[in-house]
N, CA, C and O atoms as a MOPAC input file, in Angstrom:
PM7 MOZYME 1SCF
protein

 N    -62.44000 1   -85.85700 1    31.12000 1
 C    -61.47700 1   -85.03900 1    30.40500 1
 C    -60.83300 1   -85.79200 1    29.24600 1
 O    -60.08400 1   -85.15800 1    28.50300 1
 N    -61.04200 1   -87.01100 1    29.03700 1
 C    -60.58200 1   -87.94300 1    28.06200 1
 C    -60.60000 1   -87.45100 1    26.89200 1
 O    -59.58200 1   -87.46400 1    26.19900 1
 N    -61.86700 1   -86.88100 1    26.42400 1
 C    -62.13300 1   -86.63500 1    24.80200 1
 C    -61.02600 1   -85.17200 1    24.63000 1
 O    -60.05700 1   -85.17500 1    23.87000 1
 N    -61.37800 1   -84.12100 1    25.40600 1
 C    -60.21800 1   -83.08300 1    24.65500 1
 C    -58.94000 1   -83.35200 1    24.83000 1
 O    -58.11500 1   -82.55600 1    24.38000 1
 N    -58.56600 1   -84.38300 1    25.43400 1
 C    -57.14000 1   -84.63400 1    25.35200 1
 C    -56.84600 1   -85.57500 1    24.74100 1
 O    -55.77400 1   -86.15900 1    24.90200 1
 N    -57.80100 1   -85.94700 1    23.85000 1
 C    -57.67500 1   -87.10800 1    22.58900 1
 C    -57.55000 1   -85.87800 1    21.61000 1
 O    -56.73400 1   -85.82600 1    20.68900 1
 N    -58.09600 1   -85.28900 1    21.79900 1
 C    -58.57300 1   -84.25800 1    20.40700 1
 C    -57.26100 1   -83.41900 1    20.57200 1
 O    -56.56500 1   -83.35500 1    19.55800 1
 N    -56.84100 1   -82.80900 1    21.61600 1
 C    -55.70700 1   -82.38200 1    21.87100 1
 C    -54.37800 1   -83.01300 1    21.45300 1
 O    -53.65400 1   -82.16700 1    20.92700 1
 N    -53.82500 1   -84.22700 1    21.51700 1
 C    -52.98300 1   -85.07100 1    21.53700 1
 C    -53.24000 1   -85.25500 1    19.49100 1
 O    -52.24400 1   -85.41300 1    18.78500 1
 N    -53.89300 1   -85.22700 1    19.20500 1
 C    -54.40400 1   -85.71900 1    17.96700 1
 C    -53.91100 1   -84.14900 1    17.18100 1
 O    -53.30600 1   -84.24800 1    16.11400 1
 N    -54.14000 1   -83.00800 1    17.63900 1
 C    -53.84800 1   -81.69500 1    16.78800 1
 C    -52.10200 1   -81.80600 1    17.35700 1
 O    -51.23100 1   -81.46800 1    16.55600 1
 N    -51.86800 1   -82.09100 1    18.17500 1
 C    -50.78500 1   -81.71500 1    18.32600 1
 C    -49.36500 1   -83.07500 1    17.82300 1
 O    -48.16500 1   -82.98600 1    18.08100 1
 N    -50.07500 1   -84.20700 1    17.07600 1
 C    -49.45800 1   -84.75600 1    16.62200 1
 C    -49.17100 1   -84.26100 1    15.24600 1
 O    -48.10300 1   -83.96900 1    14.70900 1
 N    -50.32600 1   -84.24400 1    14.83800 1
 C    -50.08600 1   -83.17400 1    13.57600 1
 C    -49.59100 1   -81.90800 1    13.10800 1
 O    -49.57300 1   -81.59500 1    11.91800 1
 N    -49.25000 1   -81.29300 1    13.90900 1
 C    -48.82300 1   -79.50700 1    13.95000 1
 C    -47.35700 1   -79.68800 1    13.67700 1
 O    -46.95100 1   -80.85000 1    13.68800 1
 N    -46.61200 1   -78.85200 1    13.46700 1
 C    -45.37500 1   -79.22000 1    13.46800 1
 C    -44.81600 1   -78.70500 1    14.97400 1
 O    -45.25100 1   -77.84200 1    15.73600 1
 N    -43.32000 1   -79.88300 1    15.09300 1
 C    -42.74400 1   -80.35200 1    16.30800 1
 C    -42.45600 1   -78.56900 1    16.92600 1
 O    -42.87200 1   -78.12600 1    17.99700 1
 N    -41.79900 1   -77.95700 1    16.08800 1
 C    -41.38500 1   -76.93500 1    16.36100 1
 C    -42.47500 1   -75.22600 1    16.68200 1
 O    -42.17100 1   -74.07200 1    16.98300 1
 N    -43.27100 1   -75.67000 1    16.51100 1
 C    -44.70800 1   -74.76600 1    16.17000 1
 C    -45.50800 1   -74.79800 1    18.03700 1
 O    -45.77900 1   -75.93500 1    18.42500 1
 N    -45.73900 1   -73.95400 1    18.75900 1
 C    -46.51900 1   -74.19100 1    20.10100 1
 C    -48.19900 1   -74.41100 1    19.61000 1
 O    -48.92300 1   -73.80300 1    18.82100 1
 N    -48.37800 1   -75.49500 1    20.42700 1
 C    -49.91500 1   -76.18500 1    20.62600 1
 C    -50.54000 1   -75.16100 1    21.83800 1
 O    -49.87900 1   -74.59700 1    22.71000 1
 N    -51.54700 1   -75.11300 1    21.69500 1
 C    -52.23500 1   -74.20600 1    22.79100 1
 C    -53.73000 1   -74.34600 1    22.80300 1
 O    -54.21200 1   -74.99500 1    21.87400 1
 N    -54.77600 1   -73.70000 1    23.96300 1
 C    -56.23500 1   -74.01400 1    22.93200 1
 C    -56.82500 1   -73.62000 1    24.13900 1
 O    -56.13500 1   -73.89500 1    25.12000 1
 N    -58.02600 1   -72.98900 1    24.39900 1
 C    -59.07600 1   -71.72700 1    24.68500 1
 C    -59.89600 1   -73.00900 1    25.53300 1
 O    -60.35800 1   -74.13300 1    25.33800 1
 N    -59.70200 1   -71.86500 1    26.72800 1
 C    -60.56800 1   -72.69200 1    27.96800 1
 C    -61.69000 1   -71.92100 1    28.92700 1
 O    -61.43400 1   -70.85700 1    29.49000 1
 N    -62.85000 1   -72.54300 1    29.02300 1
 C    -63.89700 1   -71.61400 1    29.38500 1
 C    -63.36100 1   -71.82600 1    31.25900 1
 O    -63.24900 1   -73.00600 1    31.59300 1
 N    -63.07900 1   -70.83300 1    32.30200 1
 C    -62.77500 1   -70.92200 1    33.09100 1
 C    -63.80000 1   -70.52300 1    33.90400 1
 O    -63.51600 1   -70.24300 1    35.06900 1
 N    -65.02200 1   -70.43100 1    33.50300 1
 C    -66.06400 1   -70.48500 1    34.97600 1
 C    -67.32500 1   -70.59000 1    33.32900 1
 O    -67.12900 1   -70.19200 1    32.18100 1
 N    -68.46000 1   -71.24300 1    33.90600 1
 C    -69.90100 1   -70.92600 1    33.40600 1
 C    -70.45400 1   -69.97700 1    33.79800 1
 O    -71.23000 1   -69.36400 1    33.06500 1
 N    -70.21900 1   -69.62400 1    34.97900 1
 C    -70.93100 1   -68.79600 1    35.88300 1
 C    -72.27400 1   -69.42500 1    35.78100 1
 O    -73.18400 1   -69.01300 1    35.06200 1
 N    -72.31700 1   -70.49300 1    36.58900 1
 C    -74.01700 1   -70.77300 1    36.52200 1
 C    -73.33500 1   -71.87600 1    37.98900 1
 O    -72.44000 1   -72.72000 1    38.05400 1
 N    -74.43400 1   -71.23000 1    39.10700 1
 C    -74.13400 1   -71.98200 1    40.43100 1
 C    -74.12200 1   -73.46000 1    40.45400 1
 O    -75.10700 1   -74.11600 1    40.11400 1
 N    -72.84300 1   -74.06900 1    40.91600 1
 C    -73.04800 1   -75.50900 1    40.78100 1
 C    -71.81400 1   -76.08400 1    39.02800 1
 O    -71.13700 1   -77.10200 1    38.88600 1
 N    -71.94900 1   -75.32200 1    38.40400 1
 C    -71.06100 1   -75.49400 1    37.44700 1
 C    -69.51800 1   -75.51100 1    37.35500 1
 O    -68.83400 1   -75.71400 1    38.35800 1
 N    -68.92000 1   -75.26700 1    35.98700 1
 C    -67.78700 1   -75.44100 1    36.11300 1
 C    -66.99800 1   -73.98800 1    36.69600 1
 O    -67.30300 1   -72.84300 1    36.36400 1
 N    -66.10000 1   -74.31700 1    37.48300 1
 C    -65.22100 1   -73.26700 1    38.08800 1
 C    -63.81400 1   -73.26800 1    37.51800 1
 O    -63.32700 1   -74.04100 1    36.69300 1
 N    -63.33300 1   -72.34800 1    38.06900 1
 C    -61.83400 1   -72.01600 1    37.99200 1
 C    -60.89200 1   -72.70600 1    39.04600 1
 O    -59.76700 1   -72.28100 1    39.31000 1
 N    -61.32800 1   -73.54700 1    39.48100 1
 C    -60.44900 1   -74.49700 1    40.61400 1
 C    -60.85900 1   -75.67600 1    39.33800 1
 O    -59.81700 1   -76.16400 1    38.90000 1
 N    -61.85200 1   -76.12400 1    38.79100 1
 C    -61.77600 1   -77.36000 1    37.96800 1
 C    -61.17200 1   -76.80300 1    36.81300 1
 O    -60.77900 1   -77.80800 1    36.22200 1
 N    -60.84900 1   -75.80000 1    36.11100 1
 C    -59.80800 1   -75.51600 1    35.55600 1
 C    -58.47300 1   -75.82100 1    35.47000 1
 O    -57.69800 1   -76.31900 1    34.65400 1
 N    -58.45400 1   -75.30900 1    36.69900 1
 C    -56.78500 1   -75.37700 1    36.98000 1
 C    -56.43100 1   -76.61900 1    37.11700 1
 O    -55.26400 1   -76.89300 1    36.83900 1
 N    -57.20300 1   -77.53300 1    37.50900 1
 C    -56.65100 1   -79.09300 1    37.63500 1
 C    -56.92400 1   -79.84500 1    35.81900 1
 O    -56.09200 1   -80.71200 1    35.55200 1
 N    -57.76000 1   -79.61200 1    34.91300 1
 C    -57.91400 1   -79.92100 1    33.90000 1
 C    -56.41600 1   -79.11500 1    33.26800 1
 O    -55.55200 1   -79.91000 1    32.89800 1
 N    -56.13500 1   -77.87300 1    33.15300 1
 C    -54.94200 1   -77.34000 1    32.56900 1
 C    -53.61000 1   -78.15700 1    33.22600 1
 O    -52.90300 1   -78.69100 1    32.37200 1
 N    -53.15000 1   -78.33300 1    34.72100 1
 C    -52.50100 1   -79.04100 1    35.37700 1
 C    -52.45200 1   -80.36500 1    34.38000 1
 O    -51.43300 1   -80.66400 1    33.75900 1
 N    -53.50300 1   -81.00700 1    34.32000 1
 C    -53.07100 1   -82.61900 1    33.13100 1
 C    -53.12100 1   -81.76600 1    31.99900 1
 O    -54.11000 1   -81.30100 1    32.56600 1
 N    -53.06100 1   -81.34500 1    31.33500 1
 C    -52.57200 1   -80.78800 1    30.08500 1
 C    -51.83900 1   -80.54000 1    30.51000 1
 O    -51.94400 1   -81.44400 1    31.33900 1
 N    -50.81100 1   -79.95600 1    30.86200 1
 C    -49.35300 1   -80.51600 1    31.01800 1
 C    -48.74700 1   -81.11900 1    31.05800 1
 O    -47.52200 1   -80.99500 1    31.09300 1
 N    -49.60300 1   -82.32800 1    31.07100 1
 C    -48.81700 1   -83.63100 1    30.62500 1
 C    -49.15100 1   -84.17900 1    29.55700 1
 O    -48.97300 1   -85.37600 1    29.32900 1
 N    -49.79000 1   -83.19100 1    28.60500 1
 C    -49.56100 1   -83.62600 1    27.61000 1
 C    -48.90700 1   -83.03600 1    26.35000 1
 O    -49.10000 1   -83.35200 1    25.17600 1
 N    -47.76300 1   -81.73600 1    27.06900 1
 C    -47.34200 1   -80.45500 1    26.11300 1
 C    -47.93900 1   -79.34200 1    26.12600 1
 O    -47.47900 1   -78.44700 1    25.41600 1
 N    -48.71700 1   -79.17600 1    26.65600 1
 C    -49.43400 1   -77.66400 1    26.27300 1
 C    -48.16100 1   -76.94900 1    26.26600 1
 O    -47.11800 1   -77.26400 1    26.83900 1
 N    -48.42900 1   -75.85500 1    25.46700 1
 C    -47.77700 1   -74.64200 1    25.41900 1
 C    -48.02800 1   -73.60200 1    25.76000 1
 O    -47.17300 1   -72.79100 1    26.11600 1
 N    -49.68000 1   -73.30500 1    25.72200 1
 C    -50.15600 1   -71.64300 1    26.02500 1
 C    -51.69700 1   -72.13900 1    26.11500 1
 O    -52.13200 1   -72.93300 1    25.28000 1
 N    -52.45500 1   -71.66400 1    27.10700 1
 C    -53.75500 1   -71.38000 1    27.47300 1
 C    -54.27200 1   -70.23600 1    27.33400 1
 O    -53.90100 1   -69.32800 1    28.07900 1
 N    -55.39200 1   -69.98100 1    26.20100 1
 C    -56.39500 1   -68.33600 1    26.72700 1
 C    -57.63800 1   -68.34200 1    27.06900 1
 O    -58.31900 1   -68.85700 1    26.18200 1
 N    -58.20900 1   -68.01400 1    27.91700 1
 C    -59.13000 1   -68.43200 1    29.11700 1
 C    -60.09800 1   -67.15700 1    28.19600 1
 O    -59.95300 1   -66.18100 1    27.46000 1
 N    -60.97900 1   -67.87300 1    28.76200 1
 C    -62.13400 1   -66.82200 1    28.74400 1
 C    -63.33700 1   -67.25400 1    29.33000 1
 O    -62.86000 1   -67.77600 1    30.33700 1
 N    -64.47600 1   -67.40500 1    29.42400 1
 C    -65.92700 1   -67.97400 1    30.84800 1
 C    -67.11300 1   -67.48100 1    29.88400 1
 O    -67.11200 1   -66.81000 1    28.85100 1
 N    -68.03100 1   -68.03200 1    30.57300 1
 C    -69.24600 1   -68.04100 1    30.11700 1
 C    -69.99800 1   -68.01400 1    28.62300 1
 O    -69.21400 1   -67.70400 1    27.72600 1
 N    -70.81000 1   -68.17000 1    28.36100 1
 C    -71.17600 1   -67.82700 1    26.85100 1
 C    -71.71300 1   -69.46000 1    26.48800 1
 O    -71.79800 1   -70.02000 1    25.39500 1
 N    -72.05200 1   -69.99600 1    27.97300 1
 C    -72.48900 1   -71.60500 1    27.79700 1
 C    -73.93500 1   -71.65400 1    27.99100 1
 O    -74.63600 1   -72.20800 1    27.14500 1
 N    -74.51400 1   -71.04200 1    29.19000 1
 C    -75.94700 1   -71.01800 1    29.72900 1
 C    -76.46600 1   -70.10100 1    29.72000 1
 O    -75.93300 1   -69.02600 1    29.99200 1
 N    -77.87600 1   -70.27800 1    29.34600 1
 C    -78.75800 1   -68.75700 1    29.28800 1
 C    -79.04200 1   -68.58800 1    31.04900 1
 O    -79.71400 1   -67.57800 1    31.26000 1
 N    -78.71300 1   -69.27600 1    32.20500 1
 C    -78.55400 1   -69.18900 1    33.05100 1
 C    -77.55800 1   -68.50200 1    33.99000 1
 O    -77.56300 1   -68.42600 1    35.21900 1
 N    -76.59800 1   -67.96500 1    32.96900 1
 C    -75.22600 1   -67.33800 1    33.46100 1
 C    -75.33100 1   -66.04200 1    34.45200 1
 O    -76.43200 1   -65.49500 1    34.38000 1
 N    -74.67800 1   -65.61600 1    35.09600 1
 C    -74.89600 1   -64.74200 1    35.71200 1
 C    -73.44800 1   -64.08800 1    35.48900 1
 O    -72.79000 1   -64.44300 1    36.46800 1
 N    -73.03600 1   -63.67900 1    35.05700 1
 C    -71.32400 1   -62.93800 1    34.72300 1
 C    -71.33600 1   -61.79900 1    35.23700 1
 O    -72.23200 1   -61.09800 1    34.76600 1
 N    -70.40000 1   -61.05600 1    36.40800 1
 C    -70.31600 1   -60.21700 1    36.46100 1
 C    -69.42400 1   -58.85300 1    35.59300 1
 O    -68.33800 1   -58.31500 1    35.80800 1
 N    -70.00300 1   -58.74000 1    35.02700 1
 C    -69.14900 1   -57.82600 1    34.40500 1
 C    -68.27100 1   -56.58300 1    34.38900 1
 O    -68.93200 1   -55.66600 1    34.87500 1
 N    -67.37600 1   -56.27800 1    34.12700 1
 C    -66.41500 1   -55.34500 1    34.80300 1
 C    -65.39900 1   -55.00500 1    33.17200 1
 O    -65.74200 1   -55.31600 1    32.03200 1
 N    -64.51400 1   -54.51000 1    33.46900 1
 C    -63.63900 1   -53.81400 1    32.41800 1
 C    -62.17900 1   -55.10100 1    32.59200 1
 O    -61.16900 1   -54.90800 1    33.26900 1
 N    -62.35200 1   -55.80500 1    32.13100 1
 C    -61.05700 1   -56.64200 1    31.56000 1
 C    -61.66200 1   -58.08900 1    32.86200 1
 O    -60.94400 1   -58.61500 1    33.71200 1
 N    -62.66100 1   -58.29300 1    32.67900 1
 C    -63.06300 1   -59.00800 1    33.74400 1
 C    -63.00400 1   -60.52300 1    33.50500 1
 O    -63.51000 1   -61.36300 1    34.24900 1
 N    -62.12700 1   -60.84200 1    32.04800 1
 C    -61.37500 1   -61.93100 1    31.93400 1
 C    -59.87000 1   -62.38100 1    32.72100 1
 O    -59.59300 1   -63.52500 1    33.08100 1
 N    -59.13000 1   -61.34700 1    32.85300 1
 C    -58.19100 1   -61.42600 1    33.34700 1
 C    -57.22100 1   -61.94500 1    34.81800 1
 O    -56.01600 1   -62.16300 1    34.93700 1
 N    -58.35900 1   -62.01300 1    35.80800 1
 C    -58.40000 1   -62.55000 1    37.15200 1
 C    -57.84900 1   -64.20400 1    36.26600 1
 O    -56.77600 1   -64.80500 1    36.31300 1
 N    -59.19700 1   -64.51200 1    35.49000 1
 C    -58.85300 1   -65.73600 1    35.71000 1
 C    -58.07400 1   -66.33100 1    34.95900 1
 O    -57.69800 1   -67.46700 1    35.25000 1
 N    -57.68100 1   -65.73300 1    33.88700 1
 C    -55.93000 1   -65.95600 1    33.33500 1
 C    -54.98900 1   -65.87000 1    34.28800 1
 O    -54.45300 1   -66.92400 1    34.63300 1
 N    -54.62000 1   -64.73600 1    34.86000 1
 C    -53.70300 1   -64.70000 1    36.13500 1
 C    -53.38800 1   -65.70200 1    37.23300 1
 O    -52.25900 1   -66.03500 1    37.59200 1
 N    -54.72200 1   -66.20100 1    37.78800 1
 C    -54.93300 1   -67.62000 1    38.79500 1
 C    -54.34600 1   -68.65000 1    37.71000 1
 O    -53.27400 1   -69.17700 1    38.01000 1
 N    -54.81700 1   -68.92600 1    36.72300 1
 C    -54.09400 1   -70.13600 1    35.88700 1
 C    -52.77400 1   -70.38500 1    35.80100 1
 O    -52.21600 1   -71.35900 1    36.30500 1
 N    -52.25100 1   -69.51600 1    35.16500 1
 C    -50.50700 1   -68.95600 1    35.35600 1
 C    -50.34500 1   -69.04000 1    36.44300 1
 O    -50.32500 1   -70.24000 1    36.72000 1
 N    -50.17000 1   -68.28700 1    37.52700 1
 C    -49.70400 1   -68.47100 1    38.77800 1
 C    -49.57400 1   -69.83400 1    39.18300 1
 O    -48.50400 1   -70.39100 1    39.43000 1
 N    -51.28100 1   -70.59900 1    39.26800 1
 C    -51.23600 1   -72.06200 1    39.25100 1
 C    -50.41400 1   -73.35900 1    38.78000 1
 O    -49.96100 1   -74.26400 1    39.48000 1
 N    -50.36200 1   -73.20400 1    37.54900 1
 C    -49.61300 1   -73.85700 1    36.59600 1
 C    -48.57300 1   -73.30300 1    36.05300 1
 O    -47.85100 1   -74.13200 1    35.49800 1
 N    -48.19800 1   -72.19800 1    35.99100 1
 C    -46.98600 1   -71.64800 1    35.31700 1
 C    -47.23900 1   -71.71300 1    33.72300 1
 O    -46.37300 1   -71.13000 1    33.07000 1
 N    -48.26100 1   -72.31300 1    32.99900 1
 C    -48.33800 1   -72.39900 1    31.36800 1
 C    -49.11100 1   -70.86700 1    31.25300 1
 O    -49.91900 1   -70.17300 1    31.87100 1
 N    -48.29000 1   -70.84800 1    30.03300 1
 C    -48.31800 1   -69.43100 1    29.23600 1
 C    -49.45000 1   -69.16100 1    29.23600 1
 O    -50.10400 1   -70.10300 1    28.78800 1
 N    -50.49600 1   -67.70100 1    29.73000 1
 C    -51.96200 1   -67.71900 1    29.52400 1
 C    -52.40100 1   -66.54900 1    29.21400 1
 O    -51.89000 1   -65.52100 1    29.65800 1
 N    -53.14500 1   -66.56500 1    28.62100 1
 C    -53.62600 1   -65.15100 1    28.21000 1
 C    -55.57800 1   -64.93100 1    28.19100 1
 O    -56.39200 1   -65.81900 1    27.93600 1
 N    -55.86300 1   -63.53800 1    28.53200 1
 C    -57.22000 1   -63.60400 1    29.03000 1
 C    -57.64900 1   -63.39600 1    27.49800 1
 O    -56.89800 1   -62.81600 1    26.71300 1
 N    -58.91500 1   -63.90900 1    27.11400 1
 C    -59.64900 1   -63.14400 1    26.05600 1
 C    -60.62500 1   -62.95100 1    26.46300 1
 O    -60.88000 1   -63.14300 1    27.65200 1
 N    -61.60500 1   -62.44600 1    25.47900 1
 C    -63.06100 1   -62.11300 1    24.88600 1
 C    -63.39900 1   -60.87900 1    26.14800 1
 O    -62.95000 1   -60.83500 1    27.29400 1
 N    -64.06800 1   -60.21400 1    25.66200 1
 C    -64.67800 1   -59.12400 1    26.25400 1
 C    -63.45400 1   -58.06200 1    27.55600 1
 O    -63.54500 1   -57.54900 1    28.67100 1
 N    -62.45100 1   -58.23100 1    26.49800 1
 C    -61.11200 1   -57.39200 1    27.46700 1
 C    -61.51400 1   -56.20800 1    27.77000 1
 O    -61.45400 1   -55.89400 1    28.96000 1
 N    -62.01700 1   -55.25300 1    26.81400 1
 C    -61.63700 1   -54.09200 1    26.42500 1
 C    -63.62200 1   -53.65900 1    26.58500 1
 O    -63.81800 1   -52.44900 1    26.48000 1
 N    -64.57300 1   -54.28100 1    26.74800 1
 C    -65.58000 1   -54.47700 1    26.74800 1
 C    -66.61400 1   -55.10600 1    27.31200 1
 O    -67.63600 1   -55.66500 1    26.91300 1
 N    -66.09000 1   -54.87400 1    28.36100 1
 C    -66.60800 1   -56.07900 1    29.88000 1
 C    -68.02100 1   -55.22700 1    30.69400 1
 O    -68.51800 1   -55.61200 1    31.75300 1
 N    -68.56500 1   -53.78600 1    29.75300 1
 C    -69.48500 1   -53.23600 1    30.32300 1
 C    -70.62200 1   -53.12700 1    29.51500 1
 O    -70.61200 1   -52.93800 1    28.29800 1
 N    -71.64900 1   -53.25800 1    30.26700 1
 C    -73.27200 1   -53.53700 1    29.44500 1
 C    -73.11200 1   -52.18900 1    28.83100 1
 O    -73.26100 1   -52.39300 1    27.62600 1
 N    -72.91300 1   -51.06900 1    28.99600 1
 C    -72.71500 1   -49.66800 1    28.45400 1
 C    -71.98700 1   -49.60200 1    27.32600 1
 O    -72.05100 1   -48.52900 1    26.72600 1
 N    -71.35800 1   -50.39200 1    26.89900 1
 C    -70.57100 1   -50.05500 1    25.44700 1
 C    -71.43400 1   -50.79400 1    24.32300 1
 O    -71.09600 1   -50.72600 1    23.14100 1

């Protein structure tokens, strides 16, 4: 986890003091064996120690191996678990409104 929290620490030296730092986290691959939403929550957990302000989650879009289930706002579970988890500000993106092979 070293490098995005170099890269992190590095934007947020630069931003202004008064301005919230924040930054987009893939919360599952969906590919068995990969990254989950429990290694999330402990990667967001140390970003908190380093200021975060706001997390927006969103998953997959890493492996042509993915298996995503798709559903109608089927980002949002795992924004919700984050927050709850950590309490930092979170918000779901990508495919909110468009989470079905039909549209």
């Amino acid at each position: 986890m070293r490098f995005p929290f170099e890269v992190f620490d590095a934007v947020h030296a630069a931003f202004p003091a008064n301005k919230p730092v924040g930054l987009r986290v893939s919360a599952s691959d969906w590919v068995e064996g990969g990254w989950d939403l429990e290694q999330t929550i402990v990667f967001v957990k140390e970003l908190q120690k380093h200021k975060v302000d706001w997390i927006d989650v969103s998953s997959g879009g890493v492996s042509p191996l993915q298996k995503i289930p798709l559903s109608l706002g089927c980002q949002l579970p795992f924004a919700k678990a984050i927050k709850e988890a950590t309490g930092v500000n979170t918000m779901g993106v990508g495919l909110i409104a468009a989470c079905r092979r039909d549209h």
